[in-house]
mmCIF file of the C-alpha atoms, coordinates in Angstrom:
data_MODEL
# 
_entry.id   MODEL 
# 
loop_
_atom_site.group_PDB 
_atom_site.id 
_atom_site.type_symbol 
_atom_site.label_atom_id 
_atom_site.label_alt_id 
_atom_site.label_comp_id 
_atom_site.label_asym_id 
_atom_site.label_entity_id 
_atom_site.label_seq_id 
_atom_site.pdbx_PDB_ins_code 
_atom_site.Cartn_x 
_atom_site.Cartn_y 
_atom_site.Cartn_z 
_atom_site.occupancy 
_atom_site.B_iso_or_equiv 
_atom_site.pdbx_formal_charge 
_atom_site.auth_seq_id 
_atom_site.auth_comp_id 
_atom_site.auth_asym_id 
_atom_site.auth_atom_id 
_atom_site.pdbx_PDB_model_num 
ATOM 1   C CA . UNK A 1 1   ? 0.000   0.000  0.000  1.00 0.00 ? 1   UNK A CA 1 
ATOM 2   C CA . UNK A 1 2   ? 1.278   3.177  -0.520 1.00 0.00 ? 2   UNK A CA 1 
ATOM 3   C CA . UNK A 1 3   ? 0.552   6.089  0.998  1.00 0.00 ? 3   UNK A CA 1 
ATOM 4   C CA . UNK A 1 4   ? -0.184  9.521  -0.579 1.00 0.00 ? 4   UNK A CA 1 
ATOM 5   C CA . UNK A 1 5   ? 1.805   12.600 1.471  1.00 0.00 ? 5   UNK A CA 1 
ATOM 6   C CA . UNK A 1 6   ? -0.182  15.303 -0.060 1.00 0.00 ? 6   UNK A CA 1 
ATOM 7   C CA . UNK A 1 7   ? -3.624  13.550 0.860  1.00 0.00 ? 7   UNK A CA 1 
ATOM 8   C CA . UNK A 1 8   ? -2.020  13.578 4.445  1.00 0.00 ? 8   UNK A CA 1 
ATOM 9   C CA . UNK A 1 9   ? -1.157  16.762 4.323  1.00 0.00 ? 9   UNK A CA 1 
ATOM 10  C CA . UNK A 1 10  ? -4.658  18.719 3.440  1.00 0.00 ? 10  UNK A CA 1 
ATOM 11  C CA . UNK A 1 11  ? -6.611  17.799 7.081  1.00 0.00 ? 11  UNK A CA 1 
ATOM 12  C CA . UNK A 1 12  ? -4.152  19.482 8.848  1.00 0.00 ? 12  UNK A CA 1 
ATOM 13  C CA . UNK A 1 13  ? -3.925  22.219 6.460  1.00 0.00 ? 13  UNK A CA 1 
ATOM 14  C CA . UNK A 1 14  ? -7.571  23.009 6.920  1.00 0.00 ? 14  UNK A CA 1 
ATOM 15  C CA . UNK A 1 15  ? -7.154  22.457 10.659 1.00 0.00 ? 15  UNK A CA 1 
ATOM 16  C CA . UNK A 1 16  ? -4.390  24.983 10.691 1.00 0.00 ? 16  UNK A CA 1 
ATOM 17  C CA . UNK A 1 17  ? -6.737  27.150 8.378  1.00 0.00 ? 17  UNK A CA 1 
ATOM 18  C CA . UNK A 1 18  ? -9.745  26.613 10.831 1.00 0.00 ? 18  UNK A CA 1 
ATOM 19  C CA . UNK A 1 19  ? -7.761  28.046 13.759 1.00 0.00 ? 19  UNK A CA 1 
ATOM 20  C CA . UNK A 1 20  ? -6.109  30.746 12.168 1.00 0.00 ? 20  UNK A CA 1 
ATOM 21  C CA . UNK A 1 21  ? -9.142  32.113 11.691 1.00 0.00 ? 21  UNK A CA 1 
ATOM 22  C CA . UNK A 1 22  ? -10.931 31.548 15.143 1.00 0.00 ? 22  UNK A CA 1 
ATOM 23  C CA . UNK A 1 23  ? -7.617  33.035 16.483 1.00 0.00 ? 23  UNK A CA 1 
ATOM 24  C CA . UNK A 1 24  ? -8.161  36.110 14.178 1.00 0.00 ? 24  UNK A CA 1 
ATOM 25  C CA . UNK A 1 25  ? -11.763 36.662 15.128 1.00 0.00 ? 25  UNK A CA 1 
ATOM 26  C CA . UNK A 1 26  ? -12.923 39.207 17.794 1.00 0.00 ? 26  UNK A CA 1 
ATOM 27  C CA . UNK A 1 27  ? -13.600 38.792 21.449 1.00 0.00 ? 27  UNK A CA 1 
ATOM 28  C CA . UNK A 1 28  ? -17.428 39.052 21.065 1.00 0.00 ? 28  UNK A CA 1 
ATOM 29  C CA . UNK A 1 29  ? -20.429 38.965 23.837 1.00 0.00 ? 29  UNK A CA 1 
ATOM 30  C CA . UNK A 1 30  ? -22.529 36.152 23.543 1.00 0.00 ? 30  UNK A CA 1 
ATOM 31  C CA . UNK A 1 31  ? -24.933 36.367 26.371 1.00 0.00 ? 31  UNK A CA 1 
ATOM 32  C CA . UNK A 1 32  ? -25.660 39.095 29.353 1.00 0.00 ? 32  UNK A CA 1 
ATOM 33  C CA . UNK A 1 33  ? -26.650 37.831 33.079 1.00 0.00 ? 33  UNK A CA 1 
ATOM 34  C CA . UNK A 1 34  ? -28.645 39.540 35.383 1.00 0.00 ? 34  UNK A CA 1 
ATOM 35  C CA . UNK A 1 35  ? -28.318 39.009 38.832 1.00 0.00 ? 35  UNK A CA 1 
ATOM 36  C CA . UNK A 1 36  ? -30.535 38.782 41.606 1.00 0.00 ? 36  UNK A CA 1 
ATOM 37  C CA . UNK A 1 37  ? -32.888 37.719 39.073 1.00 0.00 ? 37  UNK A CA 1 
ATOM 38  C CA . UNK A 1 38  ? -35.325 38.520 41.194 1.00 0.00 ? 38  UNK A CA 1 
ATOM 39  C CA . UNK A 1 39  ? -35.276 40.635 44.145 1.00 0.00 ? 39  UNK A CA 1 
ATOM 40  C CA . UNK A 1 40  ? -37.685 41.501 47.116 1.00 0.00 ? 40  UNK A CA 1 
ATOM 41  C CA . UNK A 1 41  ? -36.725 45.552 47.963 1.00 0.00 ? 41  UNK A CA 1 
ATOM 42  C CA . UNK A 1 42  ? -38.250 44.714 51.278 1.00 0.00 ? 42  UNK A CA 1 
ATOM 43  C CA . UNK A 1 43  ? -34.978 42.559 51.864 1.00 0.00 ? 43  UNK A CA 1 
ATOM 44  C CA . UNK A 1 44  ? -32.901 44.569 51.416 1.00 0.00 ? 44  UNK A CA 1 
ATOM 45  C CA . UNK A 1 45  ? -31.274 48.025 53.187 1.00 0.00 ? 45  UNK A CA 1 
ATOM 46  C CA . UNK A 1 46  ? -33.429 51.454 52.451 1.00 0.00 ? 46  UNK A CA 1 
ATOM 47  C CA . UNK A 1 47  ? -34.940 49.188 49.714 1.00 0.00 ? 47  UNK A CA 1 
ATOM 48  C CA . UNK A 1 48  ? -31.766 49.589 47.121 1.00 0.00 ? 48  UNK A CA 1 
ATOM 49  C CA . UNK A 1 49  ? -31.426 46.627 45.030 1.00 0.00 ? 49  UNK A CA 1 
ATOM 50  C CA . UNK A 1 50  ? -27.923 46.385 43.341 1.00 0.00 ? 50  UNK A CA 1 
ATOM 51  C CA . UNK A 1 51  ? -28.373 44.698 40.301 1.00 0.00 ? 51  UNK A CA 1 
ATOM 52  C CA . UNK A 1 52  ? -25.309 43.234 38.692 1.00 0.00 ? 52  UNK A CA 1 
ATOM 53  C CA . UNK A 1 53  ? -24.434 42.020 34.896 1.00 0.00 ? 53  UNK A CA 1 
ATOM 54  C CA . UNK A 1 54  ? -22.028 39.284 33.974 1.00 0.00 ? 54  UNK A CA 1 
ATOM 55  C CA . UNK A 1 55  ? -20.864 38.728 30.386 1.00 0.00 ? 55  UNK A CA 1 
ATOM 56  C CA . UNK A 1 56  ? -20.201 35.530 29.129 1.00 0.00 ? 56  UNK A CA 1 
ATOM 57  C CA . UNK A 1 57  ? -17.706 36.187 26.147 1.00 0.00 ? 57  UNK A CA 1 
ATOM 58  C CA . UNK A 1 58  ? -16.302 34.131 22.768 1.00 0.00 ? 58  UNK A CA 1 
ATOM 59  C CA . UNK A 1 59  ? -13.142 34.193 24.001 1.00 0.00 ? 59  UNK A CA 1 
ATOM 60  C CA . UNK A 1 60  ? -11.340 34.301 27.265 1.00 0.00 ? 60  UNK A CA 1 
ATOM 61  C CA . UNK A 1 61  ? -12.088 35.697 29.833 1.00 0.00 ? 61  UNK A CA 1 
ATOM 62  C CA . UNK A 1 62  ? -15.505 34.275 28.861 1.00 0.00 ? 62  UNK A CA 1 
ATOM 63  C CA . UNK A 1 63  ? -17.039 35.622 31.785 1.00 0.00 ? 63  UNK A CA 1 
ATOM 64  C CA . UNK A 1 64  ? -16.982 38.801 33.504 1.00 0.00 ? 64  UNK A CA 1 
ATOM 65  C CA . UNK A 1 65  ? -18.174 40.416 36.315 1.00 0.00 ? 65  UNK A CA 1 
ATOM 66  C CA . UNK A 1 66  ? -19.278 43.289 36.798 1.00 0.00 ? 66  UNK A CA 1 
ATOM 67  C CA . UNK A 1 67  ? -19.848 44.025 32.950 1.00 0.00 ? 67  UNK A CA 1 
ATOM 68  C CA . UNK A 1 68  ? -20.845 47.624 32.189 1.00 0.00 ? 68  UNK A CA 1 
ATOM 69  C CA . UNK A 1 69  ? -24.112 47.498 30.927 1.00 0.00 ? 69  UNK A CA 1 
ATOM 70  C CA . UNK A 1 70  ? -26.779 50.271 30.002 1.00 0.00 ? 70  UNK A CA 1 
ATOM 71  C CA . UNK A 1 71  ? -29.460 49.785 32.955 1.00 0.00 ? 71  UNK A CA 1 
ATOM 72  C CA . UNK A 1 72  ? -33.026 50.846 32.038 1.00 0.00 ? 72  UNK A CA 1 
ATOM 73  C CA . UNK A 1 73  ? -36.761 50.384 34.237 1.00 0.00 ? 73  UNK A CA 1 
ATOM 74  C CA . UNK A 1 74  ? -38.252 50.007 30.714 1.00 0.00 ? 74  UNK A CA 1 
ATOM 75  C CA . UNK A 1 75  ? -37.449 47.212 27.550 1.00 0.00 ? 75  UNK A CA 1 
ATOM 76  C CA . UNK A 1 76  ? -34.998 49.652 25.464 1.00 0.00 ? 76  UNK A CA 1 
ATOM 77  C CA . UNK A 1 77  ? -31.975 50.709 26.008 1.00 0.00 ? 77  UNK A CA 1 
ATOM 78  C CA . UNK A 1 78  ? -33.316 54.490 25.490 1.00 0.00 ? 78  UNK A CA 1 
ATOM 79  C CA . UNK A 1 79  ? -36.724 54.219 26.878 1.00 0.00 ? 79  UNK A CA 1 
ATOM 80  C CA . UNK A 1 80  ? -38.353 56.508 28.768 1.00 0.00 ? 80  UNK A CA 1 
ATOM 81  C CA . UNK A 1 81  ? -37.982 55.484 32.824 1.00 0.00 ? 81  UNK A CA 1 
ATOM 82  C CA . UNK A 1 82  ? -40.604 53.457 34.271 1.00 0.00 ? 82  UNK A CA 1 
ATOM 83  C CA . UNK A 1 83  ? -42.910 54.908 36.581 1.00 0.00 ? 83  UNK A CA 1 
ATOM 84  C CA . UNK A 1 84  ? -42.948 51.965 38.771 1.00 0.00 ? 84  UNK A CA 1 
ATOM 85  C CA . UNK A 1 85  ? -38.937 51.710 39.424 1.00 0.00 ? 85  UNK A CA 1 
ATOM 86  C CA . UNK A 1 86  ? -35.781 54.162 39.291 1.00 0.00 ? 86  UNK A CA 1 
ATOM 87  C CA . UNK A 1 87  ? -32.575 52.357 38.326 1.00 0.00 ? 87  UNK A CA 1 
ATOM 88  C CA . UNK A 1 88  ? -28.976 53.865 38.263 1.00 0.00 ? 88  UNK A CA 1 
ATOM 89  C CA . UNK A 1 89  ? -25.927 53.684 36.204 1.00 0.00 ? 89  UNK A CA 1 
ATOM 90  C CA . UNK A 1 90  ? -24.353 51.330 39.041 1.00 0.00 ? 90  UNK A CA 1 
ATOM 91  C CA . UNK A 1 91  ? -27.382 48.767 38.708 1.00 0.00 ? 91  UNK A CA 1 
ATOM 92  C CA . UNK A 1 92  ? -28.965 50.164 42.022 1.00 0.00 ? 92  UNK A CA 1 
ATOM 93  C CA . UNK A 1 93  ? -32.796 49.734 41.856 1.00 0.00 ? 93  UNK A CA 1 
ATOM 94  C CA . UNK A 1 94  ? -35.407 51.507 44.101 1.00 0.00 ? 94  UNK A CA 1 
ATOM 95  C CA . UNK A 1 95  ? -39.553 51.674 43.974 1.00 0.00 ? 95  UNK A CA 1 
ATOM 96  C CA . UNK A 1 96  ? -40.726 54.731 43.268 1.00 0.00 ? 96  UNK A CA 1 
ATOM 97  C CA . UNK A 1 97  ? -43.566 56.193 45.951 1.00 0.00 ? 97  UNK A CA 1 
ATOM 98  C CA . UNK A 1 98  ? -46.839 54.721 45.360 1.00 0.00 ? 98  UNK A CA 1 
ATOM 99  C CA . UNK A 1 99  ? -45.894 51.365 43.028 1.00 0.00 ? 99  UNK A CA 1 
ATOM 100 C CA . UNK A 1 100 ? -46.581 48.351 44.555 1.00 0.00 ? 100 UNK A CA 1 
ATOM 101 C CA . UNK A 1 101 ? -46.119 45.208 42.281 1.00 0.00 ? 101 UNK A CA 1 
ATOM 102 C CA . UNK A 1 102 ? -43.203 43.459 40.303 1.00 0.00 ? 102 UNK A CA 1 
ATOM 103 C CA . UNK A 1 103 ? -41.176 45.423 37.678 1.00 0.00 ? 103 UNK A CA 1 
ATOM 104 C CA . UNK A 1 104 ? -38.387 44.508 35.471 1.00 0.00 ? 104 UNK A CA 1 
ATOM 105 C CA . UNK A 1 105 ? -34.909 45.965 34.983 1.00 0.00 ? 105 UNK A CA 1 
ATOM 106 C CA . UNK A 1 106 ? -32.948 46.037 32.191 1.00 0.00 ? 106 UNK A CA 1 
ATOM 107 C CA . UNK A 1 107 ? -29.449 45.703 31.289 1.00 0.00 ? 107 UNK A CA 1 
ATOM 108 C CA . UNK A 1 108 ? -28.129 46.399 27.882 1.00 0.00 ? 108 UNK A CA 1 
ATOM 109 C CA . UNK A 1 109 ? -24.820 45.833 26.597 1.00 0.00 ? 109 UNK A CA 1 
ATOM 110 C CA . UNK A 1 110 ? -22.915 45.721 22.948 1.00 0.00 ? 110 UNK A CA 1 
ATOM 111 C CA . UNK A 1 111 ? -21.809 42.929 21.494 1.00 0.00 ? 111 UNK A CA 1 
ATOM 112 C CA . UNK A 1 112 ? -18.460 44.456 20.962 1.00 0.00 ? 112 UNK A CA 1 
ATOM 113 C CA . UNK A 1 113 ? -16.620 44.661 24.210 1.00 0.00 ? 113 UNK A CA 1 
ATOM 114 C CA . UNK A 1 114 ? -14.362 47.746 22.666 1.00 0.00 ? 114 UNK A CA 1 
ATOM 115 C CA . UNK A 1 115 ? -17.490 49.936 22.063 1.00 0.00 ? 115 UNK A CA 1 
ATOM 116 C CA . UNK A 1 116 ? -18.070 52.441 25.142 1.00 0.00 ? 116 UNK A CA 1 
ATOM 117 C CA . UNK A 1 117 ? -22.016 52.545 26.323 1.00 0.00 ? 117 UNK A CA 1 
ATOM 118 C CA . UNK A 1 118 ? -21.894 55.993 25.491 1.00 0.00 ? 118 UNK A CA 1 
ATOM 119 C CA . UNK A 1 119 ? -21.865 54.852 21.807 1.00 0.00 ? 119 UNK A CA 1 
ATOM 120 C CA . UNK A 1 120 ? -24.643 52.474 21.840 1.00 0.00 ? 120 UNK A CA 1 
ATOM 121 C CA . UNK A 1 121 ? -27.139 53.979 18.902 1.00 0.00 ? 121 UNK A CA 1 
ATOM 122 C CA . UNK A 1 122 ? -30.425 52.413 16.908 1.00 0.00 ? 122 UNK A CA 1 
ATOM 123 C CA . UNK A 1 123 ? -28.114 50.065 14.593 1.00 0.00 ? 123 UNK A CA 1 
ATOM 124 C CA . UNK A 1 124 ? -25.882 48.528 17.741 1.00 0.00 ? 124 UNK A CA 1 
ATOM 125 C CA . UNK A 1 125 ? -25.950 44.780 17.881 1.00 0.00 ? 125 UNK A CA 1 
ATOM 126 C CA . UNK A 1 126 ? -26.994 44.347 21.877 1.00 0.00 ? 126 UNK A CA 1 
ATOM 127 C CA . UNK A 1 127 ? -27.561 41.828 24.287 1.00 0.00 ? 127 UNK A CA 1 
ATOM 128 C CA . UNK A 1 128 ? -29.742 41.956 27.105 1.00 0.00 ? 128 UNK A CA 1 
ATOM 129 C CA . UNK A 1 129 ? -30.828 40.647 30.515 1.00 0.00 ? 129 UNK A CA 1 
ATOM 130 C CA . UNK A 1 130 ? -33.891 41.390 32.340 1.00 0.00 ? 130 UNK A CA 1 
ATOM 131 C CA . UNK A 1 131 ? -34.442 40.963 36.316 1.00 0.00 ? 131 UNK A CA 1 
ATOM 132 C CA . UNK A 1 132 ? -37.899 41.370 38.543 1.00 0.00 ? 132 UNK A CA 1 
ATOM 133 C CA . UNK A 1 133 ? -37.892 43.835 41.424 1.00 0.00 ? 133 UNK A CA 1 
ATOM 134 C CA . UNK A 1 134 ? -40.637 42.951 43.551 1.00 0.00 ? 134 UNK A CA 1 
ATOM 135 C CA . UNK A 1 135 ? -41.903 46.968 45.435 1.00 0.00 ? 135 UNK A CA 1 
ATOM 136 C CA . UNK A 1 136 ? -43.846 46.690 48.647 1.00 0.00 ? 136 UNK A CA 1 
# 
C-alpha cells in the first residue's frame, strides 16, 4: 500500500486554516446575566437593590463580572424610565412612591466589548438581561 503525502497533508492544512481564523476573530459577547434575578426591595437596606451584569464572552475571559451594561426600568436601552422603578448607572434599583407590584430591569450591553455605552445607537448589535424587582 502506498501512501499519498499530499492527501495527508490537506486535514491538517484546513485544521491549521480553521484556527487561524478563530484566532483572528474578535472577542465578542454572547450572552448578558442579570443578577438577583429577582429581588424583594423589602430585603434589602433602604430598599436599594444592586443589580449586577455578567458577560459571558467568545473568548477568554468568557465571563466577567461586573460588565458595564446600560441599565433601564423600561425594555430599550433608550426608553423613557418606568414609573414603577428608578434604576442607576451602578445597577442600584429603588420603587418609586406609590408602586406596589413586580417590575423589570434592564441591562443592555454591545456585542463588541471595545465599544463604550456611550456609543450604543439604533443600529448597535446588543444583548440583554432582564431581572424582577418585587416593590412593597
Amino acid at each position: 500500500m502506498t501512501c499519498n503525502k499530499s492527501a495527508l497533508k490537506a486535514p491538517a492544512l484546513l485544521a491549521l486554516l480553521f484556527l487561524a481564523v478563530s484566532c483572528n476573530s474578535p472577542r465578542q459577547l454572547q450572552s448578558v446575566i442579570v443578577r438577583p434575578v429577582s429581588a424583594d426591595a423589602q430585603d434589602f437596606p433602604g430598599g436599594k437593590v444592586r443589580f449586577t451584569a455578567t458577560g459571558m464572552f467568545s473568548k477568554p475571559p468568557l465571563a466577567i463580572t461586573p460588565l458595564a451594561v446600560k441599565w433601564s426600568s423600561g425594555w430599550s436601552w433608550n426608553s423613557t424610565p418606568s414609573s414603577s422603578v428608578s434604576i442607576n448607572s451602578q445597577g442600584v434599583a429603588t420603587c418609586n412612591p406609590g408602586f406596589a407590584g413586580a417590575a423589570s430591569v434592564m441591562a443592555f450591553a454591545p456585542a463588541n466589548p471595545n465599544l463604550p455605552l456611550s456609543k450604543i445607537g439604533p443600529h448597535t448589535k446588543l444583548y440583554s438581561a432582564a431581572a424582577e424587582i418585587i416593590c412593597p
